[in-house]
DOKOL-422802 format. One record per residue (C-alpha): residue in one letter; z, x, y. Coordinates in steps of 0.2 Angstrom, whole numbers, padded with zeros to 4 digits, always signed. Each point is the difference from the previous one (the first is absolute). Example, Ala and Ser with C-alpha at 12.3 -4.5 7.8 and 13.67 -1.06 7.14 Angstrom:
# residues 2
A+0039+0062-0022/S-0003+0006+0017/
END
This chain:
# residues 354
X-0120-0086+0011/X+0007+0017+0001/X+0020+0002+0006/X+0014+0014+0001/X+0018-0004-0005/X+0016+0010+0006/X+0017-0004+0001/X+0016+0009+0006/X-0007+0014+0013/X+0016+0000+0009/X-0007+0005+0018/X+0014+0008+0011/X+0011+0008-0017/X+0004+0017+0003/X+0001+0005-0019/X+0013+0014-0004/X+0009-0001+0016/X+0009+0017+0007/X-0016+0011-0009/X-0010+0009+0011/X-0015-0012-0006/X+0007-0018+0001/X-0011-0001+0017/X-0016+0007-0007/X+0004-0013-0015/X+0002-0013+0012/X-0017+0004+0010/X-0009+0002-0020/X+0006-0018-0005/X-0009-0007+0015/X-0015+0009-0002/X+0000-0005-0017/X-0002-0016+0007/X-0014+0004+0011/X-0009+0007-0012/X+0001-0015-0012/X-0007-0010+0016/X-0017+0013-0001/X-0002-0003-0016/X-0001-0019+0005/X-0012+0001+0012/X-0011+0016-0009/X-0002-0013-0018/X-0001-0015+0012/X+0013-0008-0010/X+0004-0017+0005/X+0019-0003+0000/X+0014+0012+0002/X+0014-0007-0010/X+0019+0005+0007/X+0013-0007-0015/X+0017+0006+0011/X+0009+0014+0007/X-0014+0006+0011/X+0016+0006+0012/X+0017+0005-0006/X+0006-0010+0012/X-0005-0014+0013/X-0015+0006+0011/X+0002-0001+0017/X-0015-0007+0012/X-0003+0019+0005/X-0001+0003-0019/X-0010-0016-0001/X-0013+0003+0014/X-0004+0019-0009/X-0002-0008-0017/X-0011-0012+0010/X-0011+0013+0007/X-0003+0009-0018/X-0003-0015-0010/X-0014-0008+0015/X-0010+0018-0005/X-0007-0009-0015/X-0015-0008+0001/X-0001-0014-0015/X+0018+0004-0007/X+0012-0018+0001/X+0018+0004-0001/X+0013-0009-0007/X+0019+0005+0002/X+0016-0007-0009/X+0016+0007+0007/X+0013+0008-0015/X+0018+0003-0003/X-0001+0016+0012/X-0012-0009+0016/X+0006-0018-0001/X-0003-0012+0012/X+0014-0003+0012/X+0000-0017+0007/X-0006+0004+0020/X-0007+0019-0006/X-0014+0010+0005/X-0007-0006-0014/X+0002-0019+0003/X-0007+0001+0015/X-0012+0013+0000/X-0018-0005+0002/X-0012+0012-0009/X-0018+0004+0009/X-0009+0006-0018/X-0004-0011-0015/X+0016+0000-0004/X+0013-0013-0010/X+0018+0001+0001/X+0008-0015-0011/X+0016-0007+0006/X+0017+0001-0006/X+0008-0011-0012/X-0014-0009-0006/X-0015+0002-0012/X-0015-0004+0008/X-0020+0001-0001/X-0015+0009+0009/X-0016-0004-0006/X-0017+0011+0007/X-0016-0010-0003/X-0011+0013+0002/X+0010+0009-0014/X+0005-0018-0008/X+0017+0009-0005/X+0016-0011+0001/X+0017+0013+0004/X+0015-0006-0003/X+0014+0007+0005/X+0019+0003+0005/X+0009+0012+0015/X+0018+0004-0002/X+0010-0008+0015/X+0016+0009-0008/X+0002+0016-0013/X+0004-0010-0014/X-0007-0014-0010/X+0010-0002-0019/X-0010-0017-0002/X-0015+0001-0014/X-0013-0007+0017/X-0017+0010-0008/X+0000-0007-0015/X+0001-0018+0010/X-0016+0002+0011/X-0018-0007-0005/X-0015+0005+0006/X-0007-0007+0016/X-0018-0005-0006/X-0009-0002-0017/X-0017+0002+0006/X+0005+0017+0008/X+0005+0018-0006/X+0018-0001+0000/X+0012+0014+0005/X+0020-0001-0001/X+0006+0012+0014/X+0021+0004-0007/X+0011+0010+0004/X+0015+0002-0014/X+0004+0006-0019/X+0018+0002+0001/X+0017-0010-0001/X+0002+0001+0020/X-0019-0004+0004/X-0008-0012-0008/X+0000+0001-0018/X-0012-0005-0011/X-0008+0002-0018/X-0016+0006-0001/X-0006-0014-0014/X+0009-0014+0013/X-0011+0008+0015/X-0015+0000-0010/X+0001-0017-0005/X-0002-0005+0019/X-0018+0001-0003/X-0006+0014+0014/X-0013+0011+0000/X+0009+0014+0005/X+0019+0003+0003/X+0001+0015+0014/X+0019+0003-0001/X+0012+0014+0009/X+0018+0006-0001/X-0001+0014-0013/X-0005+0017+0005/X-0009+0008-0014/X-0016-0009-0006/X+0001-0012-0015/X-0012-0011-0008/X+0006-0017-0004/X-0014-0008-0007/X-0016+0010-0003/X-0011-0005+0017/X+0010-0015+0005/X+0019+0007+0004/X+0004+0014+0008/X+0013+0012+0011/X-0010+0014+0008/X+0015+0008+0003/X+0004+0009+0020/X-0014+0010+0006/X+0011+0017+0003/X+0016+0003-0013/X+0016-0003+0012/X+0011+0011-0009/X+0004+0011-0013/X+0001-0012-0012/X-0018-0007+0000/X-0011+0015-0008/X-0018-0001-0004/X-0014-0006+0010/X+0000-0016+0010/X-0014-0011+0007/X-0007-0017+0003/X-0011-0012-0011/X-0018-0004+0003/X-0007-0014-0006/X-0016-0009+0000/X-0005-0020-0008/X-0016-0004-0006/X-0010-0018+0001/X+0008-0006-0016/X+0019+0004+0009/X+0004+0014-0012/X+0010+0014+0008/X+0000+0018-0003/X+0013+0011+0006/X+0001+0020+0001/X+0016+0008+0007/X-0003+0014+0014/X+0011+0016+0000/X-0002+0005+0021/X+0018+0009+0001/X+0001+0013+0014/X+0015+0010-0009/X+0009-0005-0018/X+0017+0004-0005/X+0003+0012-0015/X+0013+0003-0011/X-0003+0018-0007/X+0011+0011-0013/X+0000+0018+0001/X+0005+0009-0017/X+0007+0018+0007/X+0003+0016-0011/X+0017+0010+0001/X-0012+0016+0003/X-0006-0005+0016/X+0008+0002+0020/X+0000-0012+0013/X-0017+0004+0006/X-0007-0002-0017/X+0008-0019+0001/X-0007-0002+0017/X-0016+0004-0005/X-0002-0010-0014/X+0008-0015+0010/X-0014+0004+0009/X-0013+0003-0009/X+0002-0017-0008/X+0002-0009+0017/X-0018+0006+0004/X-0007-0005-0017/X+0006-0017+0004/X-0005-0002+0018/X+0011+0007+0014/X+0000-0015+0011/X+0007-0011-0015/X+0021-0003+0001/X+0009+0010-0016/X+0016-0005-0008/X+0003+0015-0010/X+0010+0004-0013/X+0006+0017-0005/X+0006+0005-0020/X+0000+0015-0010/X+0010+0017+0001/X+0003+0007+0016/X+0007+0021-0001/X+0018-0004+0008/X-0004+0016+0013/X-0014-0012+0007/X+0006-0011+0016/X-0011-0013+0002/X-0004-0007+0020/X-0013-0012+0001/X+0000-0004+0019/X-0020+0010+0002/X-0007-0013-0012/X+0007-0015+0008/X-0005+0007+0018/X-0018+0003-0006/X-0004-0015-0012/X+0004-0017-0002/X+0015+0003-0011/X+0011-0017+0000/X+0012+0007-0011/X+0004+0016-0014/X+0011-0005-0014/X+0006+0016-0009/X+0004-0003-0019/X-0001+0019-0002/X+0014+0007-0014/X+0005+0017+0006/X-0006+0016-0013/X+0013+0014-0003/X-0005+0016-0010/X+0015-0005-0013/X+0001+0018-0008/X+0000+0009+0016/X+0013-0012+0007/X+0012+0001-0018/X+0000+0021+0002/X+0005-0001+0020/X+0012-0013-0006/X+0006+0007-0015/X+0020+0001+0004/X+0002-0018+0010/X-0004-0016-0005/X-0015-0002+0004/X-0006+0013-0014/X+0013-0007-0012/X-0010-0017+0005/X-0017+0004-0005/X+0004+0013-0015/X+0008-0016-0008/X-0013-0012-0001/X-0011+0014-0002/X+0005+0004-0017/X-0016-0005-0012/X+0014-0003-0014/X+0006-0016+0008/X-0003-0015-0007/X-0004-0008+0015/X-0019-0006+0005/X-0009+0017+0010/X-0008-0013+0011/X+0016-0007+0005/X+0009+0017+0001/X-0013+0006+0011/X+0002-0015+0010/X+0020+0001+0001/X+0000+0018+0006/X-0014-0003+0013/X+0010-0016+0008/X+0017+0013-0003/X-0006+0013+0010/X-0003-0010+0013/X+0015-0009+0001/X+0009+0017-0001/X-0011+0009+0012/X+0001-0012+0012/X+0018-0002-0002/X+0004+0020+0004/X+0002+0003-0018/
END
């Protein structure tokens, strides 16, 4: 028996809302999706596991009718659906009420309960969200639905608000396999029993590295293998740039840039700026943000001044006085620390008209 676990997809976010690519994000998430449902249906896996948040919010029947459509394009695949903290089940929703056409399970709210597939003998229990937030410990209280079947817990939760558990507790329920959602970044619970395969696509800035889903196949004897899938379209990237105070504006751009397409122009960068910058140089970043996917520029850069050329034009003011006494090699102060001090002094007095 082969099957695919996902959780947390979030069809209908637009990541990054007000940058000129949350709508492309937003049309990558659900192709993310679809592409999850090829795979299906290309390895004539047998179930397609759902463990929450497949929409950041309540579906609508519109919404429901199209998922309809893509899911009834697989030919073997069974899917099984709990509703999360983000898509719960409202009572008299689309979600209630819909009646899906594919293979397709959707498990009520507010109560665990059991699908069982003869032909895969696989007993699915299961628990939708009818509200977003459960603080009771309900995992660790179900128990699987058959002991002559292969037994797999279907949960959604992890945290103080949604369901919390711990992972010896959960084991201890005796199933085969504990599909769980909730957290967005993959994480192994237990080696081939317990696992979060994290969202397909990173939702923001804060969710770096690759993301995927978990396929999994179980033998005769019930033992279960799992291998986590990277599939992400695009990935979030925190990058630091070291600059030099001998170089221009265009010398920074075009190391920004440079790096940006070592590391894959349609990814997202958070980017952080440090090192001397010559305090002649203005710096404008606005043509980077126009032509990659820049979410944000954080400038850590410590202005450079050429400090002998600035003590002789400054040699009667106080500026000059300034730096020729911290200058003097006969203090007894630390260099490091004088150099420090009459950088952060020139500053201050530069900017203040000093």
């Amino acid at each position: 028996m082969k099957f695919i676990h996902i959780s947390d997809v979030h069809l209908g976010i637009k990541p990054d809302r007000g940058r000129f690519w949350s709508d492309e994000r937003a049309e990558e998430i659900e192709e993310a999706f679809k592409n999850v449902v090829h795979v299906c249906d290309e390895l004539q896996v047998d179930l397609l596991l759902i463990a929450g948040d497949l929409y950041d919010f309540p579906p609508t029947e519109k919404e429901l009718r199209k998922l309809d459509v893509i899911l009834r394009s697989m030919y073997k695949t069974k899917t099984v659906i709990i509703a999360g903290a983000s898509d719960y089940i409202e009572e008299g929703s689309a979600w209630e009420n819909f009646n899906f056409v594919s293979d397709t399970v959707l498990f009520p709210r507010d109560k665990a309960v059991n699908a069982y597939f003869e032909d895969l003998n696989v007993c699915i229990t299961g628990f939708s969200y009818g509200k977003p937030e459960y603080k009771d410990r309900l995992l660790e209280k179900l128990k699987p639905g058959r002991e002559d079947a292969y037994n797999i817990l279907l949960g959604y939760g992890g945290s103080p608000e949604h369901m919390p558990f711990s992972k010896e507790k959960l084991a201890m329920t005796g199933f085969d396999y504990f599909a769980l959602g909730s957290v967005h970044k993959v994480k192994h619970v237990l080696k081939n029993k317990m696992a979060f395969p994290g969202s397909l696509e990173p939702l923001d800035y804060t969710e770096t590295g690759k993301h995927g889903y978990i396929f999994g196949e179980v033998d005769d004897e019930k033992r279960t293998g799992i291998t986590w899938v990277p599939s992400n379209i695009r990935s979030y990237i925190n990058m630091t740039v070291t600059v030099e105070s001998s170089m221009d504006f265009s010398d920074i751009n075009a190391l920004i840039e440079k790096q940006i397409l070592k590391s894959g122009e349609k990814n997202i960068y958070r980017i952080l700026i440090n090192g001397k910058v010559n305090s002649n140089v203005s710096i404008d970043f606005s043509s980077l943000k126009k032509k990659y996917y820049v979410n944000q520029i954080i400038d850590k850069t410590e202005s450079y001044f050429d400090i002998d050329e600035l003590e002789r034009d400054n040699d009667n003011n106080l500026l000059g006085k300034f730096i020729k006494e911290l200058s003097d090699d006969d203090s007894t102060e630390d260099k490091v620390i004088r150099e420090k001090a009459i950088y952060y002094g020139i500053d201050a007095l530069t900017m203040a008209g000093e």
